[in-house]
ChimeraX commands (.cxc) that place a marker at each C-alpha (Angstrom):
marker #1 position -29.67,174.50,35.31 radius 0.5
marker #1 position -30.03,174.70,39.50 radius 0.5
marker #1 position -32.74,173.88,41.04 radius 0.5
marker #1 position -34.22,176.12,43.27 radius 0.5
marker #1 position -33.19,174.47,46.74 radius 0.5
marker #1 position -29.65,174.71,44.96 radius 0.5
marker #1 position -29.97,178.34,44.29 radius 0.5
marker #1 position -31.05,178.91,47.67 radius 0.5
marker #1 position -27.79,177.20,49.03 radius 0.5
marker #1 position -25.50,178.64,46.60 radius 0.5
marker #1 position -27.07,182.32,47.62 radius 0.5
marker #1 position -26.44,181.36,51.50 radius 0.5
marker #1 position -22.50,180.35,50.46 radius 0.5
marker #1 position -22.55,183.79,48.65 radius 0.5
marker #1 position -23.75,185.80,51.85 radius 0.5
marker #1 position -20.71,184.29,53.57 radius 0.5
marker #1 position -22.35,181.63,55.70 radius 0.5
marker #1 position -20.42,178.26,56.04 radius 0.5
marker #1 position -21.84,175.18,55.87 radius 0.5
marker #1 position -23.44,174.92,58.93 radius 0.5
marker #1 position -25.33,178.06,59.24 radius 0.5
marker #1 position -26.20,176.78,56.08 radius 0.5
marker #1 position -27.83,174.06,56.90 radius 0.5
marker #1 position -29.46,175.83,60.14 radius 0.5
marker #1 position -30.94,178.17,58.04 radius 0.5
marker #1 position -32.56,175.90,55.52 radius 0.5
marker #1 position -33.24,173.05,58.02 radius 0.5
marker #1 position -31.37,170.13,56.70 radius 0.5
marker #1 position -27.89,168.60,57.72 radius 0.5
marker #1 position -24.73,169.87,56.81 radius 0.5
marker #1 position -24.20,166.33,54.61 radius 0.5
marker #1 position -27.29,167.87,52.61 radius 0.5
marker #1 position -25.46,170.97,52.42 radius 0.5
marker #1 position -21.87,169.72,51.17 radius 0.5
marker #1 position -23.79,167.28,48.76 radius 0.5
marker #1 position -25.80,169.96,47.18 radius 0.5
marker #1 position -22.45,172.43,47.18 radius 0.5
marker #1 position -20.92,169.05,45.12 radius 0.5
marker #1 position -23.81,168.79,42.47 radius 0.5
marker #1 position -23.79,172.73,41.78 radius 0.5
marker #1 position -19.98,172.43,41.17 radius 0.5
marker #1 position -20.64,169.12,38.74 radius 0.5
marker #1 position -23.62,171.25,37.03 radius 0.5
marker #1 position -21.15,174.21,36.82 radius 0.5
marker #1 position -18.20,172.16,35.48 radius 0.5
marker #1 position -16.32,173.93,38.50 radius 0.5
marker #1 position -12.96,171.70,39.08 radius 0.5
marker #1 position -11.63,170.83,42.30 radius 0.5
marker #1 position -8.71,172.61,41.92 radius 0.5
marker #1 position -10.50,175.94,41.19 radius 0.5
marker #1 position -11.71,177.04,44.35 radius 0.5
marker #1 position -14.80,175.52,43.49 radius 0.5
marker #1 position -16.85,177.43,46.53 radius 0.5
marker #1 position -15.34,180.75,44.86 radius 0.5
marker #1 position -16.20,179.93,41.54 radius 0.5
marker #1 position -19.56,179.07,42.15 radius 0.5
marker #1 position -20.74,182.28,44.03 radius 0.5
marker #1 position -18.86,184.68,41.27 radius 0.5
marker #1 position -21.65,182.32,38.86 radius 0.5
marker #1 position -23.97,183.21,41.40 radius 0.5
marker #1 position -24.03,186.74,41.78 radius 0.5
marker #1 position -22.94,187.10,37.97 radius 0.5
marker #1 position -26.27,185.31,36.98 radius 0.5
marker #1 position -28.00,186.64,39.77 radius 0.5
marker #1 position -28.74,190.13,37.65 radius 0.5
marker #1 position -29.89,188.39,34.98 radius 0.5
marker #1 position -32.61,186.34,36.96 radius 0.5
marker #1 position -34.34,189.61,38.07 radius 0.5
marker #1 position -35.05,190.57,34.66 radius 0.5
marker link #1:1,2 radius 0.2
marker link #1:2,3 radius 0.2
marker link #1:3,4 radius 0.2
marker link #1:4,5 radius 0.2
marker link #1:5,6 radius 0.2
marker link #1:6,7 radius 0.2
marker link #1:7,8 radius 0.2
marker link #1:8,9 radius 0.2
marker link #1:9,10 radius 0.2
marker link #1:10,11 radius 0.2
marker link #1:11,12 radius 0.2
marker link #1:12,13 radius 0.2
marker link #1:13,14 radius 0.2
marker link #1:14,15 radius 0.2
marker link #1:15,16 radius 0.2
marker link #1:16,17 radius 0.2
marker link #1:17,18 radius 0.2
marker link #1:18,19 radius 0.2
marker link #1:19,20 radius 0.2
marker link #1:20,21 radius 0.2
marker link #1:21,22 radius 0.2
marker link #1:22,23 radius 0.2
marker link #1:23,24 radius 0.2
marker link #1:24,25 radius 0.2
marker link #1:25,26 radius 0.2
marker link #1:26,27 radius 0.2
marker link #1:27,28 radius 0.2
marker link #1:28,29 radius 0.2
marker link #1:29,30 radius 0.2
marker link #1:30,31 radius 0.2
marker link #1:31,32 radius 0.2
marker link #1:32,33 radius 0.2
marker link #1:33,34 radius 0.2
marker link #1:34,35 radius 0.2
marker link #1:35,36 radius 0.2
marker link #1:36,37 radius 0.2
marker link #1:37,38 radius 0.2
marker link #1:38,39 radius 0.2
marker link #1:39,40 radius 0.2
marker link #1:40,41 radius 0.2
marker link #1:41,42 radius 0.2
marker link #1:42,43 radius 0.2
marker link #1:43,44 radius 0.2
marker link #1:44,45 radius 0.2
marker link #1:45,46 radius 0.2
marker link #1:46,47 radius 0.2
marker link #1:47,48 radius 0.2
marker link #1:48,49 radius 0.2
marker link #1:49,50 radius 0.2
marker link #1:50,51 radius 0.2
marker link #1:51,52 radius 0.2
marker link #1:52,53 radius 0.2
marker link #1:53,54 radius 0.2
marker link #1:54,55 radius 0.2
marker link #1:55,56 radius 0.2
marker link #1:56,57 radius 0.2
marker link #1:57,58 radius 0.2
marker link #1:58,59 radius 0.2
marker link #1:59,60 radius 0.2
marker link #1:60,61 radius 0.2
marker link #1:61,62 radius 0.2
marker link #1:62,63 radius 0.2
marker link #1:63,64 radius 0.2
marker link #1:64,65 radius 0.2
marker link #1:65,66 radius 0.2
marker link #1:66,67 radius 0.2
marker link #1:67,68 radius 0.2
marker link #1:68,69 radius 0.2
view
């Protein structure tokens, strides 16, 4: 469903980094950041008015269990 460079930014977000550290951390701009943040919440059918930052890292670390199986 993610790919793995968005699983690595959604795992970031869910550490409590912002955007910026972000994007320090995985060596791209913060405009790569935000537009892979966008695309996870379109994959995840997360709406804007949901929080969608919020949503996504409770689908994060709820899924997170189940890729260590």
């Amino acid at each position: 469903m993610l790919t793995e460079r968005e699983l690595e930014t959604l795992r970031y977000a869910a550490e409590g980094f912002n955007n910026e550290a972000i994007a320090s951390l995985l060596y791209v701009e913060k405009t790569t950041v935000n537009a892979h943040l966008n695309t996870i919440y379109k994959r995840l059918k997360i709406k804007e008015s949901q929080n969608p930052r919020v949503c996504a890292v409770l689908w994060y670390l709820k899924n997170k269990k189940k890729r260590k199986n």
